[in-house]
N, C-alpha and C positions, 0 to 999 in steps of 0.2 A: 504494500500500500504506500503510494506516495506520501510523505510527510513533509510539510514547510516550517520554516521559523518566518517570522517577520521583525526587524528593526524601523522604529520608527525616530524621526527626526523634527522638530520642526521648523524647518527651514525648506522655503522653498527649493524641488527639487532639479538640478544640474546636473547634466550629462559632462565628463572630460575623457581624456586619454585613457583613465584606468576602469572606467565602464566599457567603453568597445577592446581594450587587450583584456577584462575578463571574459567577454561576450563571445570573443575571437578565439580564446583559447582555455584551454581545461587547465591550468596551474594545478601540478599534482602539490598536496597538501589544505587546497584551498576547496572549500562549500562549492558550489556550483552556485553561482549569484545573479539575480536580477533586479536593477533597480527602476523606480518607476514614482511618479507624481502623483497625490491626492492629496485635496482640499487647503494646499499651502503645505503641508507636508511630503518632506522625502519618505521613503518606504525601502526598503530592503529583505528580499525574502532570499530566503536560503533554501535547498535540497537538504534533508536532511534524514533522506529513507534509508533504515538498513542502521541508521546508528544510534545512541544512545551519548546525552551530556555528559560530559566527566563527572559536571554536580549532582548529576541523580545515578551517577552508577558509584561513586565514591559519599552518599549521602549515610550509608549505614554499616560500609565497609571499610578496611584501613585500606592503604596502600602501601605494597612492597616494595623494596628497593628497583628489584628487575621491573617493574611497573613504573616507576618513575624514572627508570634510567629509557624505557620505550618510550614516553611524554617527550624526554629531553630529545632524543634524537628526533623525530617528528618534528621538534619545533625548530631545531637546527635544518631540516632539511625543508621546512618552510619558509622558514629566513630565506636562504638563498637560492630557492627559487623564485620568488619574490622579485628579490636583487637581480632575476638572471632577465626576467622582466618588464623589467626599470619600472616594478613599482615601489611605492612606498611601504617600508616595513612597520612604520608607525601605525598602519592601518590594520594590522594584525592583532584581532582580540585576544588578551590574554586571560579573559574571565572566565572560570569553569564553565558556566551555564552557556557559552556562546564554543564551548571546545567539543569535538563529537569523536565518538568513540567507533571503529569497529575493524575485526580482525587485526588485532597487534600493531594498529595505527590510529592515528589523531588526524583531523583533522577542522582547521581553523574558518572562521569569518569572517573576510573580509570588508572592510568598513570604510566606505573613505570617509564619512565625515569626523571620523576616531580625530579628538584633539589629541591623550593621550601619550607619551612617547611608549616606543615598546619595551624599553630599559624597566620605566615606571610601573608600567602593566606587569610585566614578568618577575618584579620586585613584590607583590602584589601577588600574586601566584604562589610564588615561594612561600608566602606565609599561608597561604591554604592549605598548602602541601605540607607545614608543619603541625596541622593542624589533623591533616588524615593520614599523617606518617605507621605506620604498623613500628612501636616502637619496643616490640618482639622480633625483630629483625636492624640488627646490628650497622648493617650497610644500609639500610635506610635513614637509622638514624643519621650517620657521617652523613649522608649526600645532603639531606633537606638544611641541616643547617652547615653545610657548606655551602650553598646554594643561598640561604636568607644571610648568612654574617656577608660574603660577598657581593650580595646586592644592595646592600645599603652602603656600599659607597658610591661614591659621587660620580664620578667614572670606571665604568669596567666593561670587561669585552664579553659579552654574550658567548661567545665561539668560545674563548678561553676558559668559561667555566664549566659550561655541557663538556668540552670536549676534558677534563680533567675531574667532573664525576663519574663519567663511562670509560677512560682510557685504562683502566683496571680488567675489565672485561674483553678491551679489543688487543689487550697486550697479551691477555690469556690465548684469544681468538690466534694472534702473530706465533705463539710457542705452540702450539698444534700444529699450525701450518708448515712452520719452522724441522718439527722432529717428521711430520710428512715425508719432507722434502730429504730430508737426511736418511731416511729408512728406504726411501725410493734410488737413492742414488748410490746409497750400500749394496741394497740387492743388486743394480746396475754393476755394479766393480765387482760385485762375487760371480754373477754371469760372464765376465769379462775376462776373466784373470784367473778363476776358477772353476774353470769349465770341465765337467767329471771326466768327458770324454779324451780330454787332453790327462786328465791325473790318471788315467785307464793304461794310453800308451807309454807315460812318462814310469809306471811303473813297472810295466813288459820289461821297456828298456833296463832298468835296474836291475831290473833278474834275473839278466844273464844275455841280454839279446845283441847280434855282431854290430847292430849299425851304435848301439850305445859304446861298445869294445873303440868301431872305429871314429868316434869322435871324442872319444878322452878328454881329449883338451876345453873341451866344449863344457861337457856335464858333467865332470869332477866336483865342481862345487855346490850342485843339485845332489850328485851322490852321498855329499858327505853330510849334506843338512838331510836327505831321506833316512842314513843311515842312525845320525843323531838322534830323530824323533820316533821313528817307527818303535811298535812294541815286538813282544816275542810273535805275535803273529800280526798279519798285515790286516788292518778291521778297514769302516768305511770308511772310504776319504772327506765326507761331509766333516764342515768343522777345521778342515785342515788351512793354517793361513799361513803364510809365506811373505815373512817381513823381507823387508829392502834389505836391511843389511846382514842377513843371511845366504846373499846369495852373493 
């Protein structure tokens, strides 16, 4: 079922550049938005099917830190779409009631007549949020009043502080990725270097075969590191590794 919000203004209503570039294009993060005149008032109605306010879905529940580290990046990533835009990010509601919720994303209202700045508004946030902190959850507490002690100052950088309550999670995310890439490129070099089918013939030769006799000079020093390692019987070669300076 289709669902609207409406924002009213009263001021008579004005079309600019940021009504036809939202009308124009779908800004991921942004309401779907129409604006439109009545009786000396501006109007503003929003799409708002399929989702649910932050203030009535966070009205009788806490919230978690991974829940509010989802909010931050959502709004980081509506900031600068926004910006990518050229529009104004001052026009970005920062009011639970005007914030919508669905499938593991936010998404916001935009407002041109917002006086507001967005600093202001998300200063303002932060105290909601300490307000529905689940403060049975450790990292929730850190982030919210990392987030409200940093906003009360007079200048600070939006991007600097989302990206330094979630860079704990995305550094986790890098050391995954990280031990991936190393466990893929071991198998790589054990495929490469330890190939059974070569430890197969390299061991014939050992055991007695002419063409090993005729190049002595060659595999004397493979001879004497197989002879070093091996046990009373020859078992499988899995597991067998062959430093540099062994040979």
């Amino acid at each position: 079922m289709e669902r609207k919000i409406t924002i009213e203004e009263s001021v008579p209503y004005t079309e600019d550049y940021q009504n036809k570039m939202l009308e124009e294009n779908q800004v991921e993060g942004l309401l779907e938005m129409h604006g439109r005149g009545m009786d000396d008032k501006s109007c503003y109605d929003y799409d708002v099917s399929g989702k649910v306010s932050m203030k009535a879905l966070y009205e009788k529940h806490t919230m978690s830190g991974e829940e509010i580290k989802i909010l931050l990046k959502s709004i980081l990533r509506v900031v600068k779409e926004v910006e990518r835009y050229l529009l104004n990010v001052n026009c970005i509601l920062m009011d639970p009631e005007y914030i919508f919720y669905t499938e593991e994303k936010y998404y916001f209202c935009y407002y041109p007549p917002k006086e507001k700045s967005l600093w202001e508004g998300f200063h303002h946030l932060s105290e909601y949020l300490v307000k529905c902190a689940d403060y049975q959850d450790k990292e929730c507490v850190q982030i919210v009043f990392l987030l409200h002690k940093e906003t009360m100052k007079e200048n600070y950088s939006l991007e600097q502080i989302i990206k330094e309550c979630v860079k704990e999670e995305e550094e986790n995310v890098l050391a995954e990725d990280k031990n991936t890439d190393l466990g893929m490129e071991e198998e790589k070099e054990g495929s490469t270097y330890f190939d059974r089918t070569e430890h197969d013939w390299i061991a014939s030769q050992e055991m007695g075969s002419t063409i090993l006799r005729e190049t002595e000079n060659l595999w004397t020093p493979m001879k004497r590191f197989l002879h070093r390692r091996r046990k009373p019987k020859w078992g499988d070669w899995d597991g067998l590794y062959i430093e540099e300076e062994d040979l």
